[in-house]
HTML snippet that shows the backbone in 3Dmol.js (N, CA, C, O; Angstrom):
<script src="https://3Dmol.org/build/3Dmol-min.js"></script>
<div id="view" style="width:600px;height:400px;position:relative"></div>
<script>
const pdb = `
ATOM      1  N   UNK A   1      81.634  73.130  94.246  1.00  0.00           N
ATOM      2  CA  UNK A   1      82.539  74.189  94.652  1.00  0.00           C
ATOM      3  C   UNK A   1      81.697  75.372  95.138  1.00  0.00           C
ATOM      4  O   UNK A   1      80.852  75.957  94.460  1.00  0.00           O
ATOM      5  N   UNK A   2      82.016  75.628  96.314  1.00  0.00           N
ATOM      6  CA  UNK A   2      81.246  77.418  96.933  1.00  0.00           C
ATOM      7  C   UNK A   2      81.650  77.972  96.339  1.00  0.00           C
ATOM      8  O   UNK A   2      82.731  77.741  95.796  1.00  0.00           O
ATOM      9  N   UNK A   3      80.960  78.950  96.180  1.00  0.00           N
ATOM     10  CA  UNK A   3      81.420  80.181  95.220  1.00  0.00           C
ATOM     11  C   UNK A   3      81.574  80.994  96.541  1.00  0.00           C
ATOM     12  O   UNK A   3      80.803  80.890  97.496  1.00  0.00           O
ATOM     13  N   UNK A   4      82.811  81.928  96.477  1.00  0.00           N
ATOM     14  CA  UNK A   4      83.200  83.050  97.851  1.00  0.00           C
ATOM     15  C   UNK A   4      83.816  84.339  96.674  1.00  0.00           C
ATOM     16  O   UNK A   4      84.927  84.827  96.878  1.00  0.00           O
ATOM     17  N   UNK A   5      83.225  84.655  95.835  1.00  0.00           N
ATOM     18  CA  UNK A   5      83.299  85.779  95.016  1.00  0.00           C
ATOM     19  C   UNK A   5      82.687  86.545  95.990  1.00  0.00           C
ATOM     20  O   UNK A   5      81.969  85.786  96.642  1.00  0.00           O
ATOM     21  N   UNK A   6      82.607  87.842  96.471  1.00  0.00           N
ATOM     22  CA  UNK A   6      82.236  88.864  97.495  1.00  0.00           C
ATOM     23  C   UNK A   6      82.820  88.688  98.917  1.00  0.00           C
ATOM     24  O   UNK A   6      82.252  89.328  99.802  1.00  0.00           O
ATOM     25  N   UNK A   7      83.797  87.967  99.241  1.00  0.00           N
ATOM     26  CA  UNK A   7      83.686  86.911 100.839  1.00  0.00           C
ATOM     27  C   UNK A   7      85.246  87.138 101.103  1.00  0.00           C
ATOM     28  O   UNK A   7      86.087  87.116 100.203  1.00  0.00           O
ATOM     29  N   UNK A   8      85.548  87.380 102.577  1.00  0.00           N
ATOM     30  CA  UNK A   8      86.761  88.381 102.542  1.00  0.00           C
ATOM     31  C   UNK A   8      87.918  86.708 103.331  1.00  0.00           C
ATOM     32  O   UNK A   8      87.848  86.083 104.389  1.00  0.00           O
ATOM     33  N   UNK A   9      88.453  86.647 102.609  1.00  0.00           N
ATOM     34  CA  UNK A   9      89.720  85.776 102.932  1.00  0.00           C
ATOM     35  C   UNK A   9      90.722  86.122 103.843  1.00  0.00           C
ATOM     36  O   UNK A   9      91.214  87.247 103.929  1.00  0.00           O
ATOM     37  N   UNK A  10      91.081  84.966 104.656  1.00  0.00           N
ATOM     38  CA  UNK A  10      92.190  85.609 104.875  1.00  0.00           C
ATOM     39  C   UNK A  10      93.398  84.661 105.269  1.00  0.00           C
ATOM     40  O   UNK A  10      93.000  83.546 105.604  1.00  0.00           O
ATOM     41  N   UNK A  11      94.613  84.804 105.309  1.00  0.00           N
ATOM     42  CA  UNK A  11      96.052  84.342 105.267  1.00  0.00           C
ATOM     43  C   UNK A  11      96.382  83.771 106.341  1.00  0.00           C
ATOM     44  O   UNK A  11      95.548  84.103 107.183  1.00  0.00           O
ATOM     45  N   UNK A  12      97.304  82.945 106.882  1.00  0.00           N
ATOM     46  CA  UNK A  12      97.843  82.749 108.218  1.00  0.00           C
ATOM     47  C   UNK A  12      98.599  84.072 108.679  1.00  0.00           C
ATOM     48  O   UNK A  12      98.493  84.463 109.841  1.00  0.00           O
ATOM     49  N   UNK A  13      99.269  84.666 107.852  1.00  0.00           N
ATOM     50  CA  UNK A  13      99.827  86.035 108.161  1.00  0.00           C
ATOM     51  C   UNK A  13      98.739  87.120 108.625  1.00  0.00           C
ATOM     52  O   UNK A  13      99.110  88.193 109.102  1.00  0.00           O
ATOM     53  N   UNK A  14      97.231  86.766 108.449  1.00  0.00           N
ATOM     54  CA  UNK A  14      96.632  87.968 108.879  1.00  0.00           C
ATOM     55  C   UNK A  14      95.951  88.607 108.284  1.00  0.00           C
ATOM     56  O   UNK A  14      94.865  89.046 108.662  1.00  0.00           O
ATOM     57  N   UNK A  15      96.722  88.853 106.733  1.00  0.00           N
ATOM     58  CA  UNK A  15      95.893  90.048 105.451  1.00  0.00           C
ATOM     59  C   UNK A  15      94.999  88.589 105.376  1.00  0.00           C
ATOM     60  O   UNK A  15      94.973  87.369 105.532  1.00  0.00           O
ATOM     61  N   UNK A  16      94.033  90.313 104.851  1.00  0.00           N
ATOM     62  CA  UNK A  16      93.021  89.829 104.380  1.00  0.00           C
ATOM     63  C   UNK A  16      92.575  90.254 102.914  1.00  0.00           C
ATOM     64  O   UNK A  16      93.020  91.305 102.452  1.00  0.00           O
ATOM     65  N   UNK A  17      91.698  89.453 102.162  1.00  0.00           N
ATOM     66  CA  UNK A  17      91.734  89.657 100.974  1.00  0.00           C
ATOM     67  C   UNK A  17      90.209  89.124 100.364  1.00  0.00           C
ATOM     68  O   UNK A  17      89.815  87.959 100.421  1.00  0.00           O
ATOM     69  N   UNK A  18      89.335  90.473  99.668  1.00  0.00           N
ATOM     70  CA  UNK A  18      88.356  90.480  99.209  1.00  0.00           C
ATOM     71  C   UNK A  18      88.487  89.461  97.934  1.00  0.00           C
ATOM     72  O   UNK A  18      89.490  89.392  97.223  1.00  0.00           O
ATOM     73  N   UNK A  19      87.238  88.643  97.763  1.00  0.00           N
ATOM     74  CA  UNK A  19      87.452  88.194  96.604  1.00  0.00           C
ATOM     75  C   UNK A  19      86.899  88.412  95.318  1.00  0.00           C
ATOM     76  O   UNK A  19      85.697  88.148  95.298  1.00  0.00           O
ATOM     77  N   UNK A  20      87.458  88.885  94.012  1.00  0.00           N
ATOM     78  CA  UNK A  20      86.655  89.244  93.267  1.00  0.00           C
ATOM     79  C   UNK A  20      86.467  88.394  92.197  1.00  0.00           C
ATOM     80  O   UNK A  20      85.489  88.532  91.463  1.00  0.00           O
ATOM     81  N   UNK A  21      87.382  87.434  92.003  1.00  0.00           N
ATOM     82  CA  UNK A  21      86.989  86.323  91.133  1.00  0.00           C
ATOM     83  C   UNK A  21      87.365  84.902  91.379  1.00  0.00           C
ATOM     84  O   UNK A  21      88.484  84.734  91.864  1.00  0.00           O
ATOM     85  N   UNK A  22      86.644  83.854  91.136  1.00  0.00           N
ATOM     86  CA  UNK A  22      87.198  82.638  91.478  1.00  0.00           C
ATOM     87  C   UNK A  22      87.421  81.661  90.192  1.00  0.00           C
ATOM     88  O   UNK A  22      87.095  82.180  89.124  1.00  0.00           O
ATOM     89  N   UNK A  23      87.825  80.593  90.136  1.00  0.00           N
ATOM     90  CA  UNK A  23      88.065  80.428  88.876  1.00  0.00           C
ATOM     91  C   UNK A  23      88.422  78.492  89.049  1.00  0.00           C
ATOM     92  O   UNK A  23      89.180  78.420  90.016  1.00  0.00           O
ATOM     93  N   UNK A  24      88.237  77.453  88.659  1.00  0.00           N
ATOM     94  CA  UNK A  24      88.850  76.402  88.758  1.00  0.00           C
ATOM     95  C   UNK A  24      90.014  75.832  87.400  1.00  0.00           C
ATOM     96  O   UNK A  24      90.065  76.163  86.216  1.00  0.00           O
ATOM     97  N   UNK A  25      90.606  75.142  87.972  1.00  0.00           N
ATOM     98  CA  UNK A  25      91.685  74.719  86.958  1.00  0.00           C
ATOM     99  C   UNK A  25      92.106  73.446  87.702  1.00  0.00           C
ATOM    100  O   UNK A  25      92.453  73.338  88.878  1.00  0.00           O
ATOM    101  N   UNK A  26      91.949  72.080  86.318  1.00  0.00           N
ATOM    102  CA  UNK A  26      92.967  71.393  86.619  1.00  0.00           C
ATOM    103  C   UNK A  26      92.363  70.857  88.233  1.00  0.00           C
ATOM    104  O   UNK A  26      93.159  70.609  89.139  1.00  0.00           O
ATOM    105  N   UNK A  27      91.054  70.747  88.387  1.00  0.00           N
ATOM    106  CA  UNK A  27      90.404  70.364  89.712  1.00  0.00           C
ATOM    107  C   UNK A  27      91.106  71.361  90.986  1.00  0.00           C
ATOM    108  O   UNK A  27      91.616  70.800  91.955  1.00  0.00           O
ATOM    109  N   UNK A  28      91.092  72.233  90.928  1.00  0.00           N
ATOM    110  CA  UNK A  28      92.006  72.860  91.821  1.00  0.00           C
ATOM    111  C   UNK A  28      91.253  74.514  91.840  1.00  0.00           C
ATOM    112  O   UNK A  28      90.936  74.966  90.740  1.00  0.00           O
ATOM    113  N   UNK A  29      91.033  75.223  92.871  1.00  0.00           N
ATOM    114  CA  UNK A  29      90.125  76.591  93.201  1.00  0.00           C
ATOM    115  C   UNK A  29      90.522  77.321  92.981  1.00  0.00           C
ATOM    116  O   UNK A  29      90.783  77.467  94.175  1.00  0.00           O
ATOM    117  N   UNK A  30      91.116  78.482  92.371  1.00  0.00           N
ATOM    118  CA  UNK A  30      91.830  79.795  92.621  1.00  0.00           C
ATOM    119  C   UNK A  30      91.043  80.631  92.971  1.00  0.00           C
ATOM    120  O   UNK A  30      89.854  80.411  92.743  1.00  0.00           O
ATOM    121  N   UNK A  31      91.457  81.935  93.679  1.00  0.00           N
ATOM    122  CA  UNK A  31      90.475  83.293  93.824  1.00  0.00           C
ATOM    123  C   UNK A  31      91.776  84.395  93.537  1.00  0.00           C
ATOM    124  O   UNK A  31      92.975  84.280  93.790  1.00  0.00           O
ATOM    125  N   UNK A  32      90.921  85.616  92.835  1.00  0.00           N
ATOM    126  CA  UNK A  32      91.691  86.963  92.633  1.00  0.00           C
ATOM    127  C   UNK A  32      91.212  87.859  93.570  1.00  0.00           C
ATOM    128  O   UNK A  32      90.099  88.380  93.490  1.00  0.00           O
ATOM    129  N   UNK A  33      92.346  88.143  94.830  1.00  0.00           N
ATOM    130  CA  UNK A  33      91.631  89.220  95.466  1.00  0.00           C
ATOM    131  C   UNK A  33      92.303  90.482  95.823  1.00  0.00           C
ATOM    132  O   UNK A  33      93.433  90.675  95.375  1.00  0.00           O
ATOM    133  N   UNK A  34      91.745  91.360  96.572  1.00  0.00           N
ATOM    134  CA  UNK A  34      92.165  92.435  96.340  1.00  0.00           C
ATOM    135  C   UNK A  34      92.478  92.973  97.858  1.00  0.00           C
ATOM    136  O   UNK A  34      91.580  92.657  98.638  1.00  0.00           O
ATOM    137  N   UNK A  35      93.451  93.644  98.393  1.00  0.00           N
ATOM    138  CA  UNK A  35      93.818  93.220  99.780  1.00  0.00           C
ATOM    139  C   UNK A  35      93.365  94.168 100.659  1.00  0.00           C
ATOM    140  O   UNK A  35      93.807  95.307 100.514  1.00  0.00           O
ATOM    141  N   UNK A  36      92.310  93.878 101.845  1.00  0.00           N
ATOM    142  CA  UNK A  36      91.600  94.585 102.249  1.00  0.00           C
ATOM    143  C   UNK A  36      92.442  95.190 103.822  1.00  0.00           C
ATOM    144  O   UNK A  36      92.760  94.545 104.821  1.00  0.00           O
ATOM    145  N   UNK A  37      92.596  96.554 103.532  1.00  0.00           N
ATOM    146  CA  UNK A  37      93.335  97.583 104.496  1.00  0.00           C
ATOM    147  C   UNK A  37      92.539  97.305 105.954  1.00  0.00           C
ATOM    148  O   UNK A  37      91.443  96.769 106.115  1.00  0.00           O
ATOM    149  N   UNK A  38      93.399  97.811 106.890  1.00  0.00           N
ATOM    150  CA  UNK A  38      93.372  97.760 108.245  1.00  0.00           C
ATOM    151  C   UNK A  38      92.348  97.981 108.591  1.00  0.00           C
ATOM    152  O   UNK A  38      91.830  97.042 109.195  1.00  0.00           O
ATOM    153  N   UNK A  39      91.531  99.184 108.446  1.00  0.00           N
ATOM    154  CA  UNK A  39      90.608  99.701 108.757  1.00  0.00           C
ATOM    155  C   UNK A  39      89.254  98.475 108.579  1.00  0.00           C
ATOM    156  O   UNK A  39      88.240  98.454 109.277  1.00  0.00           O
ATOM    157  N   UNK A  40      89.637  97.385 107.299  1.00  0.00           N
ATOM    158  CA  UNK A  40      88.681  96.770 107.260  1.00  0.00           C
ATOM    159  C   UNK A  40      87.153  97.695 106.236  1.00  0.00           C
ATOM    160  O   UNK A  40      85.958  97.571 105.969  1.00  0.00           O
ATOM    161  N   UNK A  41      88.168  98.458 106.050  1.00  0.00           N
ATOM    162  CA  UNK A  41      86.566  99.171 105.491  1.00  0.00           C
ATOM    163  C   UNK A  41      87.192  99.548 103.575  1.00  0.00           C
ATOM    164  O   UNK A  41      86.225  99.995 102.958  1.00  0.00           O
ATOM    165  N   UNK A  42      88.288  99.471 102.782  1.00  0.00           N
ATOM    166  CA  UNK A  42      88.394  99.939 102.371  1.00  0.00           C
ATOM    167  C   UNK A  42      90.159  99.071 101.738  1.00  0.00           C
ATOM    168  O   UNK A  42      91.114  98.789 102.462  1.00  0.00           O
ATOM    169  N   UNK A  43      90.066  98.901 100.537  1.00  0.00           N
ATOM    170  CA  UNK A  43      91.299  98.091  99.790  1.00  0.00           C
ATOM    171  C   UNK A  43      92.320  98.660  99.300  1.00  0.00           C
ATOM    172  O   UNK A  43      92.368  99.686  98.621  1.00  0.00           O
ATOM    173  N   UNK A  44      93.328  97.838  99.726  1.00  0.00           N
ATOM    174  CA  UNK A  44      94.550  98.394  99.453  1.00  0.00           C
ATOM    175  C   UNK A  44      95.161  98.512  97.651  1.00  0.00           C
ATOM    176  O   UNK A  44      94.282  98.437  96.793  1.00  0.00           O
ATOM    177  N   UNK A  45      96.151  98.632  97.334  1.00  0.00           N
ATOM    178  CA  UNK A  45      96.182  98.735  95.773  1.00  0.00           C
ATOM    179  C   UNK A  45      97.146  97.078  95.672  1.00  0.00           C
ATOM    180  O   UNK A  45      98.118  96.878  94.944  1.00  0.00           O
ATOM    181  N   UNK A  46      96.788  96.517  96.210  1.00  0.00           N
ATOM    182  CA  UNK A  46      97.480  94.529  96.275  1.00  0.00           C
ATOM    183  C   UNK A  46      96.592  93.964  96.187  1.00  0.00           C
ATOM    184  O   UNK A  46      95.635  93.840  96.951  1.00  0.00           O
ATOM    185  N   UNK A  47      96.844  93.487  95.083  1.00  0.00           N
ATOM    186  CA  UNK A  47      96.094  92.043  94.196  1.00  0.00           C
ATOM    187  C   UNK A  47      97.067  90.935  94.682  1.00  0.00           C
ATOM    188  O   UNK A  47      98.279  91.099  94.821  1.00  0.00           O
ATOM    189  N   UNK A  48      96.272  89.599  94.961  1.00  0.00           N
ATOM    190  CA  UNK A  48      96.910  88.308  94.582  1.00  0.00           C
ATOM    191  C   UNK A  48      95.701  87.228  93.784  1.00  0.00           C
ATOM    192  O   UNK A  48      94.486  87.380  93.653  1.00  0.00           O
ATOM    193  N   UNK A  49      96.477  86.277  93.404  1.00  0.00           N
ATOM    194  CA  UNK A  49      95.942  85.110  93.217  1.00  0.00           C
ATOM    195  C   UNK A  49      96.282  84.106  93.910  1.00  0.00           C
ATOM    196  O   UNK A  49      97.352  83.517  93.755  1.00  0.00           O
ATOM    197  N   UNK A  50      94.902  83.625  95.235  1.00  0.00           N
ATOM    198  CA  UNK A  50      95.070  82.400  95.491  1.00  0.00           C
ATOM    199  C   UNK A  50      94.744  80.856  95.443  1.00  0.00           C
ATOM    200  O   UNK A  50      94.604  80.809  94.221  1.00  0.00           O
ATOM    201  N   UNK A  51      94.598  80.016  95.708  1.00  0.00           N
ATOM    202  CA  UNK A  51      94.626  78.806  95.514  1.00  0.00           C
ATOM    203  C   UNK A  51      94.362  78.502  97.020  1.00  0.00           C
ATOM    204  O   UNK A  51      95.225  78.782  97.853  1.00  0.00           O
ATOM    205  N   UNK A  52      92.901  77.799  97.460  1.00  0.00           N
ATOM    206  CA  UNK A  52      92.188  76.784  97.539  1.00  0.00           C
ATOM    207  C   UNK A  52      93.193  75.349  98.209  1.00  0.00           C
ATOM    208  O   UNK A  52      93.761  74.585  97.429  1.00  0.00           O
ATOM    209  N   UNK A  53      93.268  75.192  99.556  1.00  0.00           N
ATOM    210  CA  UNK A  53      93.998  73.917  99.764  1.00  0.00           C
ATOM    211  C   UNK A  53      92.860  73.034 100.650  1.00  0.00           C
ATOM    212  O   UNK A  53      92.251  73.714 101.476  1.00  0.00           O
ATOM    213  N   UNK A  54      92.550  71.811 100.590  1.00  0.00           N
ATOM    214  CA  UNK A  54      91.794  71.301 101.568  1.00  0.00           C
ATOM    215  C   UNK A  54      92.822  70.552 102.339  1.00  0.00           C
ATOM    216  O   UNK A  54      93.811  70.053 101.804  1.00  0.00           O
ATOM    217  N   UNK A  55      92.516  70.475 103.836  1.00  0.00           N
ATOM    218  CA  UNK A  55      93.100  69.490 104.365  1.00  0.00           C
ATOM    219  C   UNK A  55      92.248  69.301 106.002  1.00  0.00           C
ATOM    220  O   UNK A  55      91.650  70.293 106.419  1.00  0.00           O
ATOM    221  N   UNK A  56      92.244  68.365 106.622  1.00  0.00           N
ATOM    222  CA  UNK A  56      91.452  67.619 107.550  1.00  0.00           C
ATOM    223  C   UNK A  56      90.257  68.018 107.372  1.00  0.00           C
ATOM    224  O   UNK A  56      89.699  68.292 108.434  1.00  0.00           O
ATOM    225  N   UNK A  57      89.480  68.196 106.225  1.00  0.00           N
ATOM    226  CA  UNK A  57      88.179  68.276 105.893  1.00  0.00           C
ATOM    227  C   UNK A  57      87.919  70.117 106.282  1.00  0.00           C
ATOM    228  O   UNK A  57      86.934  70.703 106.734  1.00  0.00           O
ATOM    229  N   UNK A  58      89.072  70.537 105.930  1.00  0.00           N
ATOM    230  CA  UNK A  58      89.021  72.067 106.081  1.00  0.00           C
ATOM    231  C   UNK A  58      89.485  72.967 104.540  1.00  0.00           C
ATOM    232  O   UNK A  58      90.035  72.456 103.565  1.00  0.00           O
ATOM    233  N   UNK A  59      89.224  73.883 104.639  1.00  0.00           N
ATOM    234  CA  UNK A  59      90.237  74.408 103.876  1.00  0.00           C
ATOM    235  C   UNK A  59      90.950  75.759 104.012  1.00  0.00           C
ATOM    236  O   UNK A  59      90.390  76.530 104.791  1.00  0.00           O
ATOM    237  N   UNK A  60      91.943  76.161 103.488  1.00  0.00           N
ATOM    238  CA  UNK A  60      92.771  77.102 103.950  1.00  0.00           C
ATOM    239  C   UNK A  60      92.735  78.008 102.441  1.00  0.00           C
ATOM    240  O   UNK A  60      91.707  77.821 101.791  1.00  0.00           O
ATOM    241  N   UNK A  61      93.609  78.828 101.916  1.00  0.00           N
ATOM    242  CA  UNK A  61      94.210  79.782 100.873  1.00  0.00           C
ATOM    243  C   UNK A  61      95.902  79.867 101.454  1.00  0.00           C
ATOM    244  O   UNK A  61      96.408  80.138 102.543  1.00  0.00           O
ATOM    245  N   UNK A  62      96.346  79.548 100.336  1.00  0.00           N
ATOM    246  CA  UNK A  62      97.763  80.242 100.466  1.00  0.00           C
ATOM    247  C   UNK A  62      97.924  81.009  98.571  1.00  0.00           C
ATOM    248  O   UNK A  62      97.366  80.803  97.493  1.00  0.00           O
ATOM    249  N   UNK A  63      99.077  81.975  99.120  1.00  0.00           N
ATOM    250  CA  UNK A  63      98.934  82.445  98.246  1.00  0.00           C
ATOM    251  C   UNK A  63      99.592  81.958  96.633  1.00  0.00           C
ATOM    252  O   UNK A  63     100.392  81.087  96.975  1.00  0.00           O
ATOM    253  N   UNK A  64      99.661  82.032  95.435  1.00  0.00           N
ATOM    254  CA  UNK A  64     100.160  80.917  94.176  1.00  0.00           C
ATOM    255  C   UNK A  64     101.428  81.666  93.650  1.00  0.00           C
ATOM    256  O   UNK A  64     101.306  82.629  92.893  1.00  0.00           O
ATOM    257  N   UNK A  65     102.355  81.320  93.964  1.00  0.00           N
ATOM    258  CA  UNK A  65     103.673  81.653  93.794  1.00  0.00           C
ATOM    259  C   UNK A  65     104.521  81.294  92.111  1.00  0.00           C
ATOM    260  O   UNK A  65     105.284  82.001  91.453  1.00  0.00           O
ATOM    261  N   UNK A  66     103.906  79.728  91.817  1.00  0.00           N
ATOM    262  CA  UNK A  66     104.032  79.324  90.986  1.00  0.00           C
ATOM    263  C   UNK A  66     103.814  80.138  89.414  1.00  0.00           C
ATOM    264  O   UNK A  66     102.703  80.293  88.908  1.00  0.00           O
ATOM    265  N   UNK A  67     105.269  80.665  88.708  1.00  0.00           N
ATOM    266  CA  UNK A  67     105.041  81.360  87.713  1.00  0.00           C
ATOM    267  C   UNK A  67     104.173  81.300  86.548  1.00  0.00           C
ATOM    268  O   UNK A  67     103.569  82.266  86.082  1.00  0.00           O
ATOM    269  N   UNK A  68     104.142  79.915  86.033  1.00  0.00           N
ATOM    270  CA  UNK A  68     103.558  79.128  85.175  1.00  0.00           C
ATOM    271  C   UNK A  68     102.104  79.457  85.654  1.00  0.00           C
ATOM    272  O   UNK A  68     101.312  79.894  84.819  1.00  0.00           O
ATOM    273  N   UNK A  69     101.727  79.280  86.888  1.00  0.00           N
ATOM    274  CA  UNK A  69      99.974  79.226  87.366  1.00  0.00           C
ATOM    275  C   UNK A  69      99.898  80.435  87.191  1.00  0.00           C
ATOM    276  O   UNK A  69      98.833  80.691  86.631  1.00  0.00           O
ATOM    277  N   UNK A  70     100.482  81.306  87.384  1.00  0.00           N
ATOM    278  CA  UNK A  70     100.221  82.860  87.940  1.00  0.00           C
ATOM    279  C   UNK A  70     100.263  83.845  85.973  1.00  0.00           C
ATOM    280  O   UNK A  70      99.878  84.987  85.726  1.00  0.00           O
ATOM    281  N   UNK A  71     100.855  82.837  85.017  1.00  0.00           N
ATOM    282  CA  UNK A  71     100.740  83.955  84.179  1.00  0.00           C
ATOM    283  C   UNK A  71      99.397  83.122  83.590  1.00  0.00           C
ATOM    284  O   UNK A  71      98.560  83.900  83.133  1.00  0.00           O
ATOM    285  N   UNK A  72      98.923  81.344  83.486  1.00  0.00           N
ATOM    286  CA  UNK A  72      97.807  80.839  83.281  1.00  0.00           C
ATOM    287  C   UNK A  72      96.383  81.843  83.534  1.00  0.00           C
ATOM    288  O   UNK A  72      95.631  82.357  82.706  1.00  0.00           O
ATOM    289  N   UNK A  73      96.371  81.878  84.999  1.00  0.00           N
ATOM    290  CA  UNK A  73      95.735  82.591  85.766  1.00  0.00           C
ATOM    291  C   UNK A  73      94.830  84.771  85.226  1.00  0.00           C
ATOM    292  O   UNK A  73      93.746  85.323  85.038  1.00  0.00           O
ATOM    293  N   UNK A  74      96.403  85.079  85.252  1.00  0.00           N
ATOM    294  CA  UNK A  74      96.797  86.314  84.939  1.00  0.00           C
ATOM    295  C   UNK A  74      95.624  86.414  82.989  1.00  0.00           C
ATOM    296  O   UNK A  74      94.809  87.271  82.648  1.00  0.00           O
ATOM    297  N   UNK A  75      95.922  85.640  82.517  1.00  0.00           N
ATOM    298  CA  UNK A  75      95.140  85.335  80.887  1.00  0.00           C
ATOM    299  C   UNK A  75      93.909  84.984  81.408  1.00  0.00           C
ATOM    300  O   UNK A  75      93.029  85.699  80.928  1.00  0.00           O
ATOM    301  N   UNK A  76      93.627  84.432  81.943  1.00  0.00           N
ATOM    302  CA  UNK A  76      92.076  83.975  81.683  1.00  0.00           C
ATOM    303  C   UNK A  76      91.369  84.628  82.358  1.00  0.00           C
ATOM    304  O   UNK A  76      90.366  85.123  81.843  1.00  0.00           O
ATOM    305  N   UNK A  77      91.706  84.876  83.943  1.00  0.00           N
ATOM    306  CA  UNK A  77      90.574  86.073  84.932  1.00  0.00           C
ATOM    307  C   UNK A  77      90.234  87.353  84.736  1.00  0.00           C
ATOM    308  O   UNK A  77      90.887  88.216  85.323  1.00  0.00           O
ATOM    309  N   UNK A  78      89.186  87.711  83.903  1.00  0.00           N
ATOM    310  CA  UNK A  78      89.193  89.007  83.675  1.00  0.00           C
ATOM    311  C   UNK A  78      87.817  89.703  84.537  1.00  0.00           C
ATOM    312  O   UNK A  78      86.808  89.100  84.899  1.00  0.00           O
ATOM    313  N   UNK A  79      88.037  90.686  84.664  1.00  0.00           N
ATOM    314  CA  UNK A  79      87.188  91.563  85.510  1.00  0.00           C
ATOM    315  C   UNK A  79      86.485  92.824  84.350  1.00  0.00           C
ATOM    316  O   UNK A  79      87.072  93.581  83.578  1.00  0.00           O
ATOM    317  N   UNK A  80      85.116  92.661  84.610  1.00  0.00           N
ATOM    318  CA  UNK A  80      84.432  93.187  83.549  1.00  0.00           C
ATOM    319  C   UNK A  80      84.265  94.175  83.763  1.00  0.00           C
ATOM    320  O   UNK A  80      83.661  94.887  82.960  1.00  0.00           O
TER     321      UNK A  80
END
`;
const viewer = $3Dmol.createViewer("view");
viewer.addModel(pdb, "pdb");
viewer.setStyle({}, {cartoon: {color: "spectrum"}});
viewer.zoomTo();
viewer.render();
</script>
């Protein structure tokens, strides 16, 4: 697994999102990031947690909607 802790993500919608923690579960990637403003220089006050999808030997992020993952998630990622 790459580690992309520091490495700025981003959405099919566009945002983009710094990453500050990554985390695996259950063979599966998550990242906690923090959503990086227009300017590109400077973060907005939006956190998500995403999740890691591979597909045609690529991979994407969408964001984890799933309540159950998101309070899993929410307990274990902590920022020191």
């Amino acid at each position: 697994m790459e580690n992309l802790t520091n490495q700025v993500l981003e959405l099919k919608d566009g945002k983009k999102y710094f990453v500050l923690r990554q985390a695996a579960y259950k063979g599966t990637t998550y990242y906690f990031g923090a959503e990086v403003a227009n300017s590109g220089e400077d973060f907005t006050n939006q956190f998500i947690f995403l999740e890691r999808v591979e597909k045609d030997g690529k991979f994407m992020v969408k964001e984890v909607t799933d309540p159950d993952v998101l309070a899993l998630l929410a307990k274990n990622i902590k920022l020191d």
